[in-house]
N, C-alpha and C positions, 0 to 999 in steps of 0.2 A: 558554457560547457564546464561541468565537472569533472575531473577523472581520480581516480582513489584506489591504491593499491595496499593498504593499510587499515587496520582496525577502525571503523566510525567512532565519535566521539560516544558516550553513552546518553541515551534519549534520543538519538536522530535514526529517522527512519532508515534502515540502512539496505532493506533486503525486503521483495515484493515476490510473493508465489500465487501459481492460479492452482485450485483443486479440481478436478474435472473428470466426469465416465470415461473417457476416451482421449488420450494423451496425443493419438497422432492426428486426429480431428482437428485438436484446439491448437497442438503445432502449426499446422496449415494455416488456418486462422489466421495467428496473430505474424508467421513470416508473410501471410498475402498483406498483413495492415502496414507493418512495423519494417519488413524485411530481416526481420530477426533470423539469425541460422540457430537450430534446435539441435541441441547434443542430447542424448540419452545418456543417463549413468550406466553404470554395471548391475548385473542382477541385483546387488548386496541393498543398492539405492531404491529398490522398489521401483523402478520405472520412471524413476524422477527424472527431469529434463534441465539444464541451462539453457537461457537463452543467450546467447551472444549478438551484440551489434558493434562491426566497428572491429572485431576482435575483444572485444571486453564485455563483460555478464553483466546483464540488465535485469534477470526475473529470471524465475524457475517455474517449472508446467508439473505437477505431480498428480500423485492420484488421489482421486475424492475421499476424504476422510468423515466419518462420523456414519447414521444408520442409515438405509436405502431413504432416500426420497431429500436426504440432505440437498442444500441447492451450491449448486458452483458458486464460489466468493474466490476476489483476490483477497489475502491476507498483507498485513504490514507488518514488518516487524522491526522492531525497535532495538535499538545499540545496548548491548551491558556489559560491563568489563566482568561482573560476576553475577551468575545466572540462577544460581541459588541467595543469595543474598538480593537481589532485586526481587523474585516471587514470595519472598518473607514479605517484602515492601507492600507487594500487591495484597498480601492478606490481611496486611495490617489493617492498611487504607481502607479495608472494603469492598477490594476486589477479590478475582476467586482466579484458583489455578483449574486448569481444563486437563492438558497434558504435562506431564515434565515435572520439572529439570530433567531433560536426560540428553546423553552424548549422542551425536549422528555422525557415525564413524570416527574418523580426525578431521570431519571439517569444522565442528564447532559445536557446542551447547543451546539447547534450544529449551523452549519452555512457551507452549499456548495457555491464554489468559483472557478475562473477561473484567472489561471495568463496571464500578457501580452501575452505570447507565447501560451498561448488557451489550456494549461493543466487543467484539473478540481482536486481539494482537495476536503478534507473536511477542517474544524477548531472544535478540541472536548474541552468544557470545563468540567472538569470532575467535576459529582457528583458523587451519588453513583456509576455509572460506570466509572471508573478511568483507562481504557484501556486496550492494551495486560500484561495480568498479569503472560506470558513465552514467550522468544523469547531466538533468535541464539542456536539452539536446535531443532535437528530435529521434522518435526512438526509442525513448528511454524515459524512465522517472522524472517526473516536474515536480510533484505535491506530492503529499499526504496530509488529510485532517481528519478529525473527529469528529464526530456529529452526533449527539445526544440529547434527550429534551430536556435533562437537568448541565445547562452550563456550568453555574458556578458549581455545583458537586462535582462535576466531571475535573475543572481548574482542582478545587481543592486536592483529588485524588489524583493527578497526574503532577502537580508540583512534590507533594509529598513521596511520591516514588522518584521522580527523575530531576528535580528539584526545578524545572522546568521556571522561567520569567514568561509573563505574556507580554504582548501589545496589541493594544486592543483598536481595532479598526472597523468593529459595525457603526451604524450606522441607518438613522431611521427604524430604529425598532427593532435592528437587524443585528442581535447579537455574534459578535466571532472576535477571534483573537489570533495573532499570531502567536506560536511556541519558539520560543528563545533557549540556545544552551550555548553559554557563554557567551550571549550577545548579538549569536549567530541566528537567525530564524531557520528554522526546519523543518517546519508545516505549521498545521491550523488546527484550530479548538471552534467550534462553534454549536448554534442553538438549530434544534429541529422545530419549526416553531408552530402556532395552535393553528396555519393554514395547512399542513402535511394533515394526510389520514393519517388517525390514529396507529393504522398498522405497518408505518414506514419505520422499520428499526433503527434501533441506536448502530454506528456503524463505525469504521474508517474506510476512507473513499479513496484511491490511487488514481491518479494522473497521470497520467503521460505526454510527451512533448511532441506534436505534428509541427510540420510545417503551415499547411493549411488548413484550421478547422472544418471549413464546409466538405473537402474531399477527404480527408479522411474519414469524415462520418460516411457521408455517398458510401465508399470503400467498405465501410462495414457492413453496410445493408448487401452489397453485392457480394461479399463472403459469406452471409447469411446470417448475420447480429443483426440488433433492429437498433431505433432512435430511442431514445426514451425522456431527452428534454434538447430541441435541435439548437442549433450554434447559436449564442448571446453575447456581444461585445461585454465585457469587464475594463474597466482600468490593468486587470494582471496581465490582459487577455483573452482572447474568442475560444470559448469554452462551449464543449456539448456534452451530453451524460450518453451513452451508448451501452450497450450488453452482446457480449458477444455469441458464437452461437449454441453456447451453454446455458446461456440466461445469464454470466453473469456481468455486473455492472462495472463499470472503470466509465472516468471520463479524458478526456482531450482539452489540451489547451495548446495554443498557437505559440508557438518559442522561435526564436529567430536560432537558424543554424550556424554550425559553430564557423568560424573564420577560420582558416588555412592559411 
């Protein structure tokens, strides 16, 4: 178990939101998966949601952005001490800005972007909101990685903005890497490779920590998400790919709970 009351290092994923039609839908949702309790903001917030587990913020539920027909995605977004000097980074590299820099009230700086390989992040600079304040614990954030079909472009354009170290752990063909910032791993880099259809996009993936893979997935079907690759033993742990019932995708990985 994690817990963090304080600004994330820069480069670590620090902050997960779902975009979605219907805010009190996908509330239900994920407190029937997660038990998550769902706060509304104030008008000012757009209808944007906390999620709290535990007492402490795991993800935010807002509303669908982009033109009709856009699909639900959770977003990731990533640490910066400065949110305008990091998006210079992103255009240097190669990448593009979408939305931002701009402020979101007093809770912090924000900034939507897109790497070479067409994955969308966010970049949070934490004010008063200072990000997942519980993770690796069921409930709450395990992972985040990248998935793109040019790996090494993606490595070169992600070290030169966040200055990011790998370690590399594919394996049989199976290109991936861990993301390092200062030594620390933070999630994953890896390759979409020539078995995926062509039209499976470049992405970032969020995880979350169950206790038991197989029932929490069950549990999603019966909330009304479907399977979309069912439970597989890993070395990290029993992982499933799921979508909730927006369509959109997040997986599960088995995390032992915290000790009291």
């Amino acid at each position: 178990m994690v817990t963090r009351d304080t600004a994330w290092a820069d480069g670590t994923p620090c902050w997960v939101d779902l975009g979605v039609a219907d805010i009190a839908k996908a509330s239900a949702f994920y407190a029937g998966l997660f038990g998550w309790e769902v706060h509304r903001g104030p008008p000012e917030a757009g209808g944007y949601a906390l999620c709290v587990k535990n007492g402490r913020q795991v993800a935010g539920i807002g509303p669908q952005m982009g033109p009709p027909g856009t699909p639900s995605t959770w977003t990731t977004y990533l640490a910066t001490s400065d949110a305008d000097e990091t998006a210079g980074k992103i255009k240097a590299a190669g990448g593009h800005i979408v939305t931002g820099p701009m402020d979101v009230m007093e809770q912090g700086r924000m900034v939507i972007a897109a790497d070479p390989g067409g994955a969308a992040f966010g970049l949070w600079q934490a004010r008063a909101h200072t990000g997942v304040q519980l993770a690796n614990e069921p409930g709450s954030l395990a992972w985040n990685e990248n998935m793109s079909r040019d790996f090494d472009g993606n490595k070169a354009f992600y070290h030169a903005v966040f200055g990011y170290d790998y370690g590399d752990i594919g394996e049989g063909g199976w290109r991936y890497a861990t993301l390092k910032v200062g030594g620390t791993e933070v999630g994953g880099i890896g390759e979409l490779d020539s078995s995926l259809p062509d039209d499976v996009p470049a992405r970032w993936s969020v995880y979350f920590g169950v206790e038991d893979t197989d029932e929490a997935a069950a549990k999603v079907g019966a909330l009304g998400g479907t399977m979309l690759r069912p439970a597989w033993d890993t070395p990290y742990g029993r992982m499933a790919v799921v979508a909730d019932d927006h369509g959109a995708a997040f997986s599960l990985i088995t995390v032992a709970p915290a000790s009291i």
